[in-house]
C-alpha positions as CSV (number, residue, x, y, z in Angstrom):
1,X,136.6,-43.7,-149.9
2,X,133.1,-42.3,-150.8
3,X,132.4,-42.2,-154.1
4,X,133.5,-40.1,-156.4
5,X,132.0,-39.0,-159.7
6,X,134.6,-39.0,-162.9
7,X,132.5,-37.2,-165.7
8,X,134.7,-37.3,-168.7
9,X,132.2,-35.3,-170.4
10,X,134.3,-32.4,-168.6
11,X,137.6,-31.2,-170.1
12,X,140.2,-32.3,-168.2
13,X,140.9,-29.0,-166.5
14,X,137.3,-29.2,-165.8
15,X,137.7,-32.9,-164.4
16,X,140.5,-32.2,-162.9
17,X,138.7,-29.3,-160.6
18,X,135.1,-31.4,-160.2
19,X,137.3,-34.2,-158.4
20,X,139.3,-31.7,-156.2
21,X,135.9,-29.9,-155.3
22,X,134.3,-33.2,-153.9
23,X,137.5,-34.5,-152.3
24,X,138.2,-30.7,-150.4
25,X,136.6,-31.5,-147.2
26,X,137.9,-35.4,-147.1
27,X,139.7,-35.6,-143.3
28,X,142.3,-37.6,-145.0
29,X,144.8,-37.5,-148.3
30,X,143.7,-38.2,-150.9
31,X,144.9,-38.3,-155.0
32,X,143.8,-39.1,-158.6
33,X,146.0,-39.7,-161.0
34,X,144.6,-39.5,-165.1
35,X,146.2,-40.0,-168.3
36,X,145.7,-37.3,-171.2
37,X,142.1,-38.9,-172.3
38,X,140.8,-38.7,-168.6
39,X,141.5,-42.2,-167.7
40,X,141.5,-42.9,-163.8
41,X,145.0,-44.8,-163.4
42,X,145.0,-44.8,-160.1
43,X,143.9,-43.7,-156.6
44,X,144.7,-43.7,-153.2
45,X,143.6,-43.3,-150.3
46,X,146.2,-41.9,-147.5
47,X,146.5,-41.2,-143.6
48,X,145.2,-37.6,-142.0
49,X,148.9,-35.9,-142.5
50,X,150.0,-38.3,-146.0
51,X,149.5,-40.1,-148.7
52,X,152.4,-43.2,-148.8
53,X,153.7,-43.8,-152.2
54,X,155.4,-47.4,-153.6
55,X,158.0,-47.1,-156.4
56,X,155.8,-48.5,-158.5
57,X,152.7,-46.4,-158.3
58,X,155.3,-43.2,-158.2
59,X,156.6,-44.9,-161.7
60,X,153.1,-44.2,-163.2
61,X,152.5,-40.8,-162.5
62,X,154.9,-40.3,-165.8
63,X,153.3,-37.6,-167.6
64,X,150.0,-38.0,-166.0
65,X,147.6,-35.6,-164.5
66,X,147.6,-36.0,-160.4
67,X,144.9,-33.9,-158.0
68,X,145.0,-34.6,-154.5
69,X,143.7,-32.6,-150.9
70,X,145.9,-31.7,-148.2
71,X,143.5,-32.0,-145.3
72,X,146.1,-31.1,-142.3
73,X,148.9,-29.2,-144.7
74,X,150.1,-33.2,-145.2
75,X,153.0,-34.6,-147.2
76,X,153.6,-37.4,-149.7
77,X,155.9,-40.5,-148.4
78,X,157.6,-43.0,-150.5
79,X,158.3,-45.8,-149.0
């Protein structure tokens, strides 16, 4: 995954939308998840059409901020 810059200078609004503008033109899924103090928990890289999901990454997004792309109208798997 190419770099992405996480300025938590930004609100998290603001962070939320600066992530989602560089990941818009990614040909594959992609996601951020972020707690309440703009934290990266976690991300993930996915296929063209989805991003597969364990239980236990799908038990942190709890309360959390998540931003993906959907690249080809994708969907999320859990598996």
């Amino acid at each position: 995954m190419s770099e992405i810059k996480i300025d938590k200078q930004l609100t998290l609004p603001e962070l939320l939308l600066s992530v989602e503008r560089q990941i818009q033109t990614f040909v594959y899924e992609v996601c951020f998840v972020f707690d309440s103090d703009k934290n990266l928990i976690f991300s993930k890289q996915g296929e063209v059409n989805f991003i597969r999901f364990t239980q236990e990454e799908l038990n942190l997004l709890g309360n959390k901020y998540f931003t993906h792309n959907h690249p080809k109208n994708g969907f999320f798997l859990q598996i």
